[in-house]
N, C-alpha and C positions, 0 to 999 in steps of 0.2 A: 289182638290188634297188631299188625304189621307198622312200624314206621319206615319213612323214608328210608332211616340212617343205614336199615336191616338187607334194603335192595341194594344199598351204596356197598355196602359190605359184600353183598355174595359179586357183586363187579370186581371190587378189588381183590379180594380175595384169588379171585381168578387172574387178573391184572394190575398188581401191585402200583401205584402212583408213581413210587421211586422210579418204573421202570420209564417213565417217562423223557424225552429228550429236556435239555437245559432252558430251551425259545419254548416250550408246550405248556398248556396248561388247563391239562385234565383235574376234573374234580366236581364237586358239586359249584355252580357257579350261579346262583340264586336258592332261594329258598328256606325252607325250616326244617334241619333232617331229622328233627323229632317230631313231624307232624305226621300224621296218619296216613297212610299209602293208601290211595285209592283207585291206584293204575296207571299204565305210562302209553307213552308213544317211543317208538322206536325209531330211531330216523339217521340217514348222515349228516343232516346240518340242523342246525335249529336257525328258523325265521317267523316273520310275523305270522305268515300262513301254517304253518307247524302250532304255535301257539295259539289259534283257530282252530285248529285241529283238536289239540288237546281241549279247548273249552267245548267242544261241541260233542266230544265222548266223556264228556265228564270226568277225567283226570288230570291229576295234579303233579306229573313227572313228565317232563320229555327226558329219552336217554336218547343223547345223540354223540356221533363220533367227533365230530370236528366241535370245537370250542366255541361259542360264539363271540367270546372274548379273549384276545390271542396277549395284549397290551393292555395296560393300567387306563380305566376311563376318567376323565378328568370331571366331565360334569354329563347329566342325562336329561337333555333337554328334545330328542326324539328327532337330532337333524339328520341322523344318516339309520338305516336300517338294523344297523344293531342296538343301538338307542332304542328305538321304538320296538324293537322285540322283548329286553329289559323289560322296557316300564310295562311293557302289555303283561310280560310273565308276572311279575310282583304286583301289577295291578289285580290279578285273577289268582293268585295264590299257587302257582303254579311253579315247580322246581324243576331247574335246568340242571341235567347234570351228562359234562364228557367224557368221553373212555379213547382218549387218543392215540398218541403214540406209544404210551402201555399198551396197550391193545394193539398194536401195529409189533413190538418188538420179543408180545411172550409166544412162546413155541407155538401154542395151539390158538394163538389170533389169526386177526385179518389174514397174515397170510398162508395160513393152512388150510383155510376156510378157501382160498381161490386154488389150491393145488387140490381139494378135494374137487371142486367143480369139473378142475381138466383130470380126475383121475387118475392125478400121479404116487406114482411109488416111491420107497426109499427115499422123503422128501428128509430134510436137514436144515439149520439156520444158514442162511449164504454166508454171512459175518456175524459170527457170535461175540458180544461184546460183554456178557454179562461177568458182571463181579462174582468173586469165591470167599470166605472165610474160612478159620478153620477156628475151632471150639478147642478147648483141653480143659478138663476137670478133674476133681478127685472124688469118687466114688466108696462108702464103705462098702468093704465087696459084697455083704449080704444083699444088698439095697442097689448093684450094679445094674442088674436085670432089669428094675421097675423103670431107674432114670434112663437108663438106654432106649427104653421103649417110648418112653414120654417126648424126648427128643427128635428121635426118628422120624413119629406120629407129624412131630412138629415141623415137618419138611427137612431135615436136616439127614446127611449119611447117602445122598442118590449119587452115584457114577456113573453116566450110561444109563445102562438096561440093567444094572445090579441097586439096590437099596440096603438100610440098613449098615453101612460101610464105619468100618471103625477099627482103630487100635487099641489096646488095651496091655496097660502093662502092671505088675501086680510088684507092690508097694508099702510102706509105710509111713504116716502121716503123724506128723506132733502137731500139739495145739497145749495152751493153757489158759482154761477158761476163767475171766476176771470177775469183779462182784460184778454181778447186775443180770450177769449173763445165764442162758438158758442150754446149756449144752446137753447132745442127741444119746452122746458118751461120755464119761471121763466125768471128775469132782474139780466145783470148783478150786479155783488156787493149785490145782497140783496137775504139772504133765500128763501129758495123755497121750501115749502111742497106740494107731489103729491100723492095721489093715485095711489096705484102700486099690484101687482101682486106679491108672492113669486112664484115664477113655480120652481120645481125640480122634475129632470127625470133621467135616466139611460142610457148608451149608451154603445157599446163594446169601450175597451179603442182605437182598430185600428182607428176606425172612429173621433178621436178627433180635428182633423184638419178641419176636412170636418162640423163637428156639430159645431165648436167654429166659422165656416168660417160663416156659414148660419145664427147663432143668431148673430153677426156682422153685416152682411146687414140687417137683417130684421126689427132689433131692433133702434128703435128710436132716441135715446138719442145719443150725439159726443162721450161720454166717459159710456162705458158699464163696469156697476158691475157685475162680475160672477166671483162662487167657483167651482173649481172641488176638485172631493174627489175620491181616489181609494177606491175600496170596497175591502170585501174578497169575496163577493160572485162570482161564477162562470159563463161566459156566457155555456150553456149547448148547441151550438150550433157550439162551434169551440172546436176541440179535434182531439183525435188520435183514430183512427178504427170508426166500427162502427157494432152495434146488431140490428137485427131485426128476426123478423119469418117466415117461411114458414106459406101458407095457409092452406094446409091440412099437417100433419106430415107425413114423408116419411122414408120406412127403409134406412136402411145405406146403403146397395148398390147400389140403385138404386139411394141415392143421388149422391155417387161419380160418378156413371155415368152419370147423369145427369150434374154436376161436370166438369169432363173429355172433355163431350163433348162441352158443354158452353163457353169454358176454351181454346177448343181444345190442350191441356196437351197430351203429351206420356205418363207422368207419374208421379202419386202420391204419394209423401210420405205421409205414413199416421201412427199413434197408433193402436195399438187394438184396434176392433172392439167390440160393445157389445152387437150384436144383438138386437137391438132396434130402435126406431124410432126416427128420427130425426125433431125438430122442433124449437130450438132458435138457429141463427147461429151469430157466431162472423165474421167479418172480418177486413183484413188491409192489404193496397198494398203495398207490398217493402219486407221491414225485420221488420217482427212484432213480435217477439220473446217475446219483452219485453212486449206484451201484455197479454199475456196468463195468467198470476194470474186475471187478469181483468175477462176477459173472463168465467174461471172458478168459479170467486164467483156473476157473472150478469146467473147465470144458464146455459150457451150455451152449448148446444149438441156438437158445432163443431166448429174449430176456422179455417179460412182458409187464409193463408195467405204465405210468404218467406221466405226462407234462416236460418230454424231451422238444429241449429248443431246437430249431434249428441248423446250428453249426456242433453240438452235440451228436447228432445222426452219424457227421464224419467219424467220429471217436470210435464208430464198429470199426473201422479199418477191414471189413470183407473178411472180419473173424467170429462175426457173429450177428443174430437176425433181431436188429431190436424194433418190437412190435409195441406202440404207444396206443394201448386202446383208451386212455382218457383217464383224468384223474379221478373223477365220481363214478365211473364203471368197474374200475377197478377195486373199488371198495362199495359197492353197493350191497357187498353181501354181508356185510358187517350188521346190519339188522337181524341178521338169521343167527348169527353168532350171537349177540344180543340174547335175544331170544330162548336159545337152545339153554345159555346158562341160570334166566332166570327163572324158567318153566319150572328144571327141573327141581329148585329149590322152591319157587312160592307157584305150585303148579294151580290153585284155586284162583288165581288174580287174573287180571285183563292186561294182558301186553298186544298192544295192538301197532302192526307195521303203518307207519305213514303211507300215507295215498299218495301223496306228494312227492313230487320230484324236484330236487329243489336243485338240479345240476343248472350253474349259471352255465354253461355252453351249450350249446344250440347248432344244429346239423341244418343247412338247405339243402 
């Protein structure tokens, strides 16, 4: 028997909560997550018609990207549409839960999910924001090998394209074990000098529960010495947008149509064009407005992304092509991603994409 809490898990797992901005607020947002999974809908919003959905396929998850609740509700008496989605969901037994901007800011989210779509290469976070720690423990050296491994496992030690990453400096450790205690080496009441390991590695700070959990078990000794330290260094792996290149460089119109049609878009907002060809593209799903100085000093021909105002357009200054295909277009593939993560862990279940379109903007 599958529960809820088990689906909520392989999400995070993939998309840690923490990674979420400070105003967001991903998470299970109704429901019972020890109740029995019996299938989800996949969607970007949750509304009453989504929750119809869900009763009419017979399960009891929707997993949607946006929040239906962004702010603290004071009372649920079904005056405005999110009310009345609430009480419909807890009336029907029915768990809502969002995967937002976690989802929006780990490497292989929403927005790598749209640079696959345009077929770009050499993609990267546009602004990496994520936090670093660093680990340092003492190790008896017999026992180095096993807790190095455990940690590693534990997502801890990646640089780049290398893993496993660590110092090790070779040592001597005192300790003197007092009554009560259950010591690995050494008699109680009397010093104990051991042979030991310094190992000190690096890890994203989300992961710190799960790395602190693993050198815990692994590690020998009743009472484990370890420092954590914040760094200032950046994980370059968790951010907001994401750049990468086309294969061959393509002119402008033909990208937008290419674009267009990908996208399936009515319609583009775009800058002036400047006859030329296009080959570094920025992108970010939602409202990525506040990317765009990014964008334009990482060299990108084209930034593509939602919900630019206006007097925002000026801000290309004829340095760059910013292309507004809409804020629900731009993330609509985020069900696919959904999707792709839950198959492969509960691949017997019913994840079924929403029929529904729940974009409130509307093309004549």
């Amino acid at each position: 028997m599958v529960k809820i809490k088990e689906i909520i898990r392989a999400l995070e797992l993939f998309a840690p909560p923490s990674l979420q901005e400070s105003y967001d607020n991903s998470g299970l947002i109704t429901g019972n997550p020890d109740d029995e999974f019996t299938g989800a809908i996949l969607s970007i919003d949750t509304t009453e018609n989504i929750v119809d959905e869900a009763i009419k396929k017979g399960v009891n998850l929707i997993i949607s990207h946006h929040p239906i609740v962004f702010s603290g509700l004071k009372q649920l008496i079904g005056k405005n549409y999110i009310e009345r989605t609430i009480i419909k969901a807890i009336k029907n037994d029915i768990a809502i839960y969002a995967a937002h901007t976690n989802m929006d800011n780990v490497q292989a989210g929403v927005n790598t999910k749209i640079c696959e779509k345009l077929n770009l290469h050499n993609c990267s976070v546009l602004v990496p924001s994520g936090k670093l720690k660093k680990l340092v423990t003492f190790i008896p050296t017999e026992q180095a090998e096993r807790v190095r491994a455990a940690v590693f496992k534990a997502g801890a030690g990646h640089i780049g394209n290398y893993d496993s990453c660590s110092y090790n400096l070779e040592g001597q450790g005192s300790f003197r074990a007092l009554e009560g205690a259950n010591p690995f080496v050494g008699d109680i009441g009397k010093v104990h000098f051991e042979k030991e390991i310094r190992f000190e590695t690096i890890f994203p700070a989300h992961l710190q529960s799960s790395v602190i959990s693993a050198l815990l078990i692994a590690h020998p000794y009743e009472e484990v010495a370890y420092d954590i330290y914040p760094l200032d260094n950046v994980n370059e792996k968790i951010g907001a947008g994401m750049i990468g290149e086309l294969e061959k460089p393509l002119p402008e119109k033909d990208f937008l149509n290419i674009l267009k049609k990908k996208f399936n878009v009515p319609v583009i907002r775009h800058t002036e064009l400047f006859n030329k060809d296009i080959k570094r593209v920025a992108v970010c799903g939602g409202s990525g407005s506040f990317l765009l100085r990014d964008a334009i000093n990482q060299s990108a021909d084209i930034f593509i992304t939602g919900d630019f105002k206006y007097h925002q357009f000026f801000d290309a200054e004829k340095r760059i092509i910013i292309a507004d295909i809409g804020h629900y277009e731009s993330e609509q593939f985020t069900k696919e991603l959904f999707y792709d993560i839950l198959t492969k862990k509960f691949p017997t279940f019913a994840f079924y994409f929403s029929e529904i379109n729940t974009n409130p903007v509307k093309y004549y």
